[in-house]
N, C-alpha and C positions, 0 to 999 in steps of 0.2 A: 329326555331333556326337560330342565325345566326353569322358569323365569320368574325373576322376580317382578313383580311390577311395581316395585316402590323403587327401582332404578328403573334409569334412562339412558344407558351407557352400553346396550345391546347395538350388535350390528343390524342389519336389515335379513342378513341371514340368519343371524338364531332367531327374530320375533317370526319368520317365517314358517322356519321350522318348527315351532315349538306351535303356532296357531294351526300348520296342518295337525299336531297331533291331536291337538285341543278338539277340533273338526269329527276328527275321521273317528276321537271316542265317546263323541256327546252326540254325534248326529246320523242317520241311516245316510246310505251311498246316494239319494237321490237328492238330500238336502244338502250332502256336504258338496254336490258337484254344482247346484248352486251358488252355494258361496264361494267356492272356490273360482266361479265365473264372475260373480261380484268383486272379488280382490284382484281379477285379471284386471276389469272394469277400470276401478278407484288405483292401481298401479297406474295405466297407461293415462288415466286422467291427471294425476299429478305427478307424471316421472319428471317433469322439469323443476318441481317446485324443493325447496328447502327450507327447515325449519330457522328458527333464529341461533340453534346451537352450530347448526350446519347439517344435521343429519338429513337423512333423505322424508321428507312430509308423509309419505306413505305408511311410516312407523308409527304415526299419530291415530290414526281412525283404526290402524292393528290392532293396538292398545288399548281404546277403546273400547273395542269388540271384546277383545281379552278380559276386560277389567269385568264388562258388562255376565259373562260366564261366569267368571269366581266371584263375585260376589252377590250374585241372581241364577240359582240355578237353572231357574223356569223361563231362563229366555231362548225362545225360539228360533230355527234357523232366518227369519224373515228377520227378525230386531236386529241378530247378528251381522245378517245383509246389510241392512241401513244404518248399522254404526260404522261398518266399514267404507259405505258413500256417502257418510254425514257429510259432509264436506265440498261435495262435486259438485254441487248446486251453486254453492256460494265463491267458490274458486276457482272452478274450470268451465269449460264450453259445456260440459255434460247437460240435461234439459230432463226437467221431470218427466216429461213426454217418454225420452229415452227409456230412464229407470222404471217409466210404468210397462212398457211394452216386452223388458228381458224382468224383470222379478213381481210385476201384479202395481196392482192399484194402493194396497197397504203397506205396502215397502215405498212404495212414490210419497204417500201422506207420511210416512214416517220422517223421512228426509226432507223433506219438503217442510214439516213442523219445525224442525229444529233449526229450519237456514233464516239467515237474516241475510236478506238482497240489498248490496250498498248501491247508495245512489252517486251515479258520475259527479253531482255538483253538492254533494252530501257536507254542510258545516257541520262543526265539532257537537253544538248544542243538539243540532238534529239526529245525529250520531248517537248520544246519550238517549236522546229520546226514544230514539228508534230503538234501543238494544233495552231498556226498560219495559215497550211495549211489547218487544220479542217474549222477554224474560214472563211478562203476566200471561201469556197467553200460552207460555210453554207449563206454567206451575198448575194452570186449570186444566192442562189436557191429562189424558193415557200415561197412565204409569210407565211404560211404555218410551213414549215419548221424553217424557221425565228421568227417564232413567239415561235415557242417551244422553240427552245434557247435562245430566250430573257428572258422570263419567267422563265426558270431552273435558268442562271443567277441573275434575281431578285430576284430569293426566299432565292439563298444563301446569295448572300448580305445581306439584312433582317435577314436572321438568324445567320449570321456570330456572332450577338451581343449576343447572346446565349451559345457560347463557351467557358466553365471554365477557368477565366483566367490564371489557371495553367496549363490546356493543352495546349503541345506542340504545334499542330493544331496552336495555336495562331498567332507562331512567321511566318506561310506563310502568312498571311495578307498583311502582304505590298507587298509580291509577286502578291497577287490576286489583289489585289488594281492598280498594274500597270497595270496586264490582262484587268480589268474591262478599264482604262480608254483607252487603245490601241487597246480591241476588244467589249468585251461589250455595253460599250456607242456607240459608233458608229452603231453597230449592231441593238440599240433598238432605234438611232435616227431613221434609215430604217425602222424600222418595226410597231412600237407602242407608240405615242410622249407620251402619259402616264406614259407607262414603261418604257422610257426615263425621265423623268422629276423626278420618283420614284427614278429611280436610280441614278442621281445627287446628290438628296437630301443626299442618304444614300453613296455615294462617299464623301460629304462634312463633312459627320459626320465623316465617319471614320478618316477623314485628320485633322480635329478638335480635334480628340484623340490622336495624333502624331502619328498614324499609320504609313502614309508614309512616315513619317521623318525616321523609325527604319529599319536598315541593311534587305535588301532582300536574304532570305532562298531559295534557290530552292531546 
């Protein structure tokens, strides 16, 4: 089997299948039964959650994982783990504690880098602030590190074009569209000129759409 990952329009059953295969020929039996403990993990941590297309959120940090393979081939089964629990930290009950105790301590810092912790009484301004000081401190760390966030980024991108155009969701696109080219870009010139050059593309489309001509929502 195999996937595209410049669509978004996969079930949950082929990203599955296609990431056991990805698994079982990139990694020995003891790494891949690792991660594959990990996607148990990040499965039952966001089975309730949905994306803004409607798809199940669990397809997102696959992707990730996915994207992080083909286009880095020297990533390890541990990065792999922490793309697939990018997320747990910042959206579910899961607790670094947890992910340090089933995959190590460098899988914990990996996830753990890349979350931004929202605050219960968080205003808009602080919001911005706070996801600029994420962004400087992710662009000085591990390639590593770097990489997973370029890649989370990419994937939204790409699937941003997937969101009913009557959802609400919509009208932050120009807001993201700014993020993307103040932190994003820049981020994935550093890290991966592919997923730089991907995400141009898909910055030029959506500017082509008048995206960023339309009033910015924070």
């Amino acid at each position: 089997m195999d996937i595209d990952l410049y669509r978004c329009d996969y079930t949950l059953d082929d990203i599955t299948e296609y990431l056991h295969e990805v698994v079982k020929n990139k990694y020995n039996n003891t790494d891949a039964l690792h991660i594959f403990e990990a996607l148990a993990l990040a499965r039952y941590a966001h089975k309730k959650q949905f994306r803004s297309d409607n798809v199940p959120f669990i397809i997102h940090p696959m992707r990730v994982a996915l994207m992080l393979v083909h286009f880095d081939r020297n990533i390890t089964s541990k990065v792999f783990i922490a793309a697939l629990l990018h997320d747990v930290l910042e959206d579910t009950s899961i607790t670094e504690q947890e992910i340090e105790e089933k995959f190590g301590k460098y899988v914990a810092r990996l996830v753990q880098s890349v979350t931004r912790h929202h605050k219960k009484t968080e205003g808009l301004q602080e919001k911005q602030a706070d996801k600029r000081q994420n962004w400087e401190e992710i662009i000085l760390d591990d390639h590593e590190v770097r990489a997973i966030k370029t890649f989370e980024d990419l994937d939204n991108m790409i699937c941003w074009r997937t969101i009913p155009p009557k959802n609400p969701v919509q009208k932050k696109i120009p807001r993201w569209l700014e993020e993307v080219r103040e932190m994003s870009l820049p981020l994935a010139h550093a890290t991966n000129l592919q997923a730089y050059k991907i995400m141009q593309q898909e910055y030029k489309y959506y500017v082509a759409q008048d995206y960023a001509a339309r009033p910015i929502i924070l």
